[in-house]
Each structure stands twice: as C-alpha cells, then as structure tokens.
C-alpha positions as CSV (number, residue, x, y, z in Angstrom):
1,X,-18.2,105.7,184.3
2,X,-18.8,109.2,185.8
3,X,-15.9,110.7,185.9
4,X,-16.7,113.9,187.6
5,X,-17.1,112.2,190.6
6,X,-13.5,111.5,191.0
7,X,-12.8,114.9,190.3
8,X,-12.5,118.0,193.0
9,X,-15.3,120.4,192.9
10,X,-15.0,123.7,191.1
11,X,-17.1,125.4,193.2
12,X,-16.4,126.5,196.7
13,X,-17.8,125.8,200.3
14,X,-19.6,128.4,201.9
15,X,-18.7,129.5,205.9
16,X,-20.1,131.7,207.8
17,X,-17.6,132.5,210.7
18,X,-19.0,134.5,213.9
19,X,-15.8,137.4,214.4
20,X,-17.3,138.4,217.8
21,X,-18.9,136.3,220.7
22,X,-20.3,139.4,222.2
23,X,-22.0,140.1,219.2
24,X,-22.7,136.9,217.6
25,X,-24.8,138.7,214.5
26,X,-21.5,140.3,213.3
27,X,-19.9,137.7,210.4
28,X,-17.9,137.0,208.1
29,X,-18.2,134.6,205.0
30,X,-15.5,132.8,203.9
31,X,-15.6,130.5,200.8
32,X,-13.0,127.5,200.6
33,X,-12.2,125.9,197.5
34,X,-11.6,121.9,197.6
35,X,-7.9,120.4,197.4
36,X,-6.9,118.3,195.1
37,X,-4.6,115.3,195.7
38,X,-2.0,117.6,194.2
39,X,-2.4,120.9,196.1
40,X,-2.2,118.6,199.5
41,X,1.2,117.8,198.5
42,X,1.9,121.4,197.5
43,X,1.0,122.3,200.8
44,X,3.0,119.3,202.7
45,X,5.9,120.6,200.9
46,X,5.1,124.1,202.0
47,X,5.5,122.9,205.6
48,X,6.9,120.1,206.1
49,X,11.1,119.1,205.2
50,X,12.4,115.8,206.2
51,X,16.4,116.1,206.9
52,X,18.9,113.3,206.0
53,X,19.1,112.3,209.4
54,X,15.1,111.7,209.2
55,X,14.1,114.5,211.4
56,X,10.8,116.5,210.7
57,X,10.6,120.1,210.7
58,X,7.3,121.1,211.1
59,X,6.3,125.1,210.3
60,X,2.8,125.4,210.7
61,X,3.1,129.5,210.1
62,X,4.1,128.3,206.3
63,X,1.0,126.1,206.5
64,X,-1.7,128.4,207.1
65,X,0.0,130.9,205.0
66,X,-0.1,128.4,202.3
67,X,-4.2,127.3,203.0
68,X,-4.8,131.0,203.5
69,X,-3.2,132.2,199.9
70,X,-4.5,129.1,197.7
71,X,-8.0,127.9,199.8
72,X,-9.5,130.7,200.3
73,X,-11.4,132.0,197.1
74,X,-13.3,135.0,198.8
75,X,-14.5,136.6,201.5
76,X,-16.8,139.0,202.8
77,X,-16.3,141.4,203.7
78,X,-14.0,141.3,200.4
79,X,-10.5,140.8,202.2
80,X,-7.0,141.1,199.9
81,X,-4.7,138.5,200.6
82,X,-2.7,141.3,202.7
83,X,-5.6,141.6,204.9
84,X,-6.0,138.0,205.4
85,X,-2.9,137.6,206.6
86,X,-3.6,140.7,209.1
87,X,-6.7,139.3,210.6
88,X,-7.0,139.4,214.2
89,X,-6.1,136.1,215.9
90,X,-9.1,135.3,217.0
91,X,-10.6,135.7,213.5
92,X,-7.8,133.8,212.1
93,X,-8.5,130.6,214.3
94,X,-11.9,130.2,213.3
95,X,-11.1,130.2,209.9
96,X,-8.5,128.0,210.6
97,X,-11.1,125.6,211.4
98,X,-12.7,125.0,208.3
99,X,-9.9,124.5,206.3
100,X,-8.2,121.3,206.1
101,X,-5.7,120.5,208.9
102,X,-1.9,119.5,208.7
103,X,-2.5,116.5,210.9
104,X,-4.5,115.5,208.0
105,X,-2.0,115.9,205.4
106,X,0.8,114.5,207.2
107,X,-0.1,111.5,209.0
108,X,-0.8,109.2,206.5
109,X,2.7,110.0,204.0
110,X,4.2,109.7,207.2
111,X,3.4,106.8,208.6
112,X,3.4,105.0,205.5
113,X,8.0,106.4,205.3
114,X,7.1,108.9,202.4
115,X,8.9,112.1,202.5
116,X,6.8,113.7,199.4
C-alpha cells in the first residue's frame, strides 16, 4: 500500500570526506544519489563481460568511472565531472568508499549463473 517505499529515493546522501589526515578540518562534501535496481545492472554491464567460454573480465577502472559519472550528484567544492575524474588518489579512495561496491553488484548475478 505505500508505494514510495519500494521506490529509490530522490534525494541524495550527504558525505563529508576528510582530503587530508594532517589537516583533518579540510573536507570535501560529496552527495550520492541511490541506485536503482536498474542502474546496478547498468553499471555491472559497465564492468563486467562474461566470454563464451564463461570467463569474467573484470574492469574496475570502467566501474568507478561509471559510479563517479552517474552517483555522484554534487560536490563541494563544486567539481566538473573532468575534475572528478582528476582527483588525487587518495581523495578518490575515500570517496570510493561510500559508493556502492562491485563485490556488491556482482556476487549475487553471479553466483546465481546470470550473465546480465
């Protein structure tokens, strides 16, 4: 009977990511939007191909790039999606962090013999 609570948000998460751990009052806030069931297999497909022979090719640079383009809603500073994808590794990883992970997406089709 209430149906929004099957539904993803349309808002967006709020993170606070420390940039420097010398200087731990120096952050960055990132807002992540919520997947649907769809995006996660827009994003599997993104990363993951299944050959003929069953092997799986796993690219996680496709991943990120993928949650980095279509997860993140803003930032701020205010970041283009250029500069996103220019962030310092450190930086990267912890925002890494609070977006979903491929393990996530992947184990389960996998396991159960889905390829998509």
């Amino acid at each position: 009977e209430d149906i929004d609570s099957l539904m993803v948000g349309t808002g967006s998460i709020f993170h606070e990511i420390p940039v420097d751990d010398d200087r731990p009052e120096i952050v960055m806030h990132v807002w992540v939007k919520e997947m649907s069931f769809m995006d996660t297999q827009k994003a599997v497909k993104e990363f993951v191909s299944i050959e003929q022979t069953g092997e799986v090719n796993i690219d996680l640079s496709s991943y990120w790039k993928y949650m980095f383009m279509n997860c993140i809603e803003r930032t701020e500073p205010v970041l283009t999606k250029a500069q996103l994808m220019a962030l310092k590794p450190e930086v990267a990883q912890r925002i890494t962090q609070i977006l979903p992970q491929p393990q996530d997406l992947v184990v389960g089709p996998l396991e159960d013999g889905l390829s998509e």
